[in-house]
N, C-alpha and C positions, 0 to 999 in steps of 0.2 A: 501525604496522600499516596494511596498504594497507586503501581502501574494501571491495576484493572480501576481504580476508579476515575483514572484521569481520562482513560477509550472509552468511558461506560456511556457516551452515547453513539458508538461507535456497533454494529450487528453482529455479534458472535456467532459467527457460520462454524457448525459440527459436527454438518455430517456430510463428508467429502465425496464433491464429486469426480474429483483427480483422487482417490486414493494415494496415488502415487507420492504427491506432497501433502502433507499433516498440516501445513502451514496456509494453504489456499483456503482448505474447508472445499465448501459448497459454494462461494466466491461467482464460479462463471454459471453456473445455474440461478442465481439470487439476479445477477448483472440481468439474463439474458430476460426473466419476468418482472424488471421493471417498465415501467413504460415511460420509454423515453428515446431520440432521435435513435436511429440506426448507427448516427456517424459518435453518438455518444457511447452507446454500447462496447462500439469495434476499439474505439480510445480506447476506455476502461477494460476489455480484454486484449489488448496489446500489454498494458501495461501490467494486467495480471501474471500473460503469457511470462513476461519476462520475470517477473518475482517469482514464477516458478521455477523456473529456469533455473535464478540464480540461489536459490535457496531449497535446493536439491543435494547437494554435497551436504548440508548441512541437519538431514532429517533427524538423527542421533541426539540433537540437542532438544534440550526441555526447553521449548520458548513458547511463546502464545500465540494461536492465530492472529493471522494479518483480516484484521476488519474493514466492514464495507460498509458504506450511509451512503442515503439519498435525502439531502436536505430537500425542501420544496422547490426549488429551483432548477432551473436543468443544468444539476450538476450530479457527478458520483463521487462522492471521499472514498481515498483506503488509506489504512492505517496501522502502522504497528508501532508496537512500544514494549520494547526488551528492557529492563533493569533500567536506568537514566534516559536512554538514549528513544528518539522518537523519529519515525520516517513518514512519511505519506505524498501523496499525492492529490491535487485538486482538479481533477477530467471535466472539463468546461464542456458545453454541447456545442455552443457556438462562437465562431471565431478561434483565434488562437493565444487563446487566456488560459489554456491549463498550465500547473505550474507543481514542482514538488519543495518540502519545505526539509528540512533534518535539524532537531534541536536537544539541548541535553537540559536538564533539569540544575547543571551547575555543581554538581556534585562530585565530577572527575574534572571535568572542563566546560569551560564556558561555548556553546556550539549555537550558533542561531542562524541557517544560508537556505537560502531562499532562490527559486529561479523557475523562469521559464520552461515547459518542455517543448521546444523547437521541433524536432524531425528525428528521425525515427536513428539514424546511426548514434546521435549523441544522447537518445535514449536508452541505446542500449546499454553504454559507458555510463550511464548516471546510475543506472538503477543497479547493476554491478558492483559501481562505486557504494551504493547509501546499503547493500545488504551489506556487504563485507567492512563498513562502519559499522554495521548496528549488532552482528557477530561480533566483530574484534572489541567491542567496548565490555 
């Protein structure tokens, strides 16, 4: 099964609001007209902020937009999926149940970790960490 059909119910954003990064898309505009808590929003663009961030250095490469869903629940997925390897994040509205996942399809190595996102300094090292995985693979 290709990359693109294993995200394919994941929202191909394309036409960027950050110019800046090719990888965000339209991302914080799509976030900002859902409707859903305030304190869900500010998660989901924290966490965008920082995929921006960290996937700036790396505009030069052919990879695929990082996707964004809103299943029926108040939640926001994002997600991306370079060659094997797969990132995302799961932005809970309530409590502190959001959590990100990184896995590989088995094909370089076997990768399945899973965790909590806590507070915002060990978010920033996570998310650092899972682009500069999802590059180096």
């Amino acid at each position: 099964m290709s990359d693109e059909n294993k995200i394919s119910t994941l929202y191909k954003l394309d036409s960027p609001l950050e110019p800046s990064n090719k990888f965000i898309g339209n991302a914080f505009e799509y976030i900002e007209a859902f409707d859903a808590s305030r304190k869900l929003i500010d998660k989901t663009k924290r966490i965008l902020q920082l995929l921006q961030q960290e996937t700036q250095p790396y505009q030069d490469l052919d990879m695929p937009l990082i996707g964004v869903s809103t299943p029926e629940d108040d939640e926001i997925l994002i997600g991306w999926s370079v060659s094997h390897v797969r990132i995302g994040f799961s932005i809970e509205g309530g409590g502190d149940e959001s959590s990100w996942y990184a896995v590989t399809d088995g094909t370089i190595d076997a990768t399945n970790a899973w965790g909590y996102l806590n507070d915002y300094e060990s978010e920033e090292k996570l998310v650092a960490f899972l682009v500069s995985y999802i590059v180096g693979t």
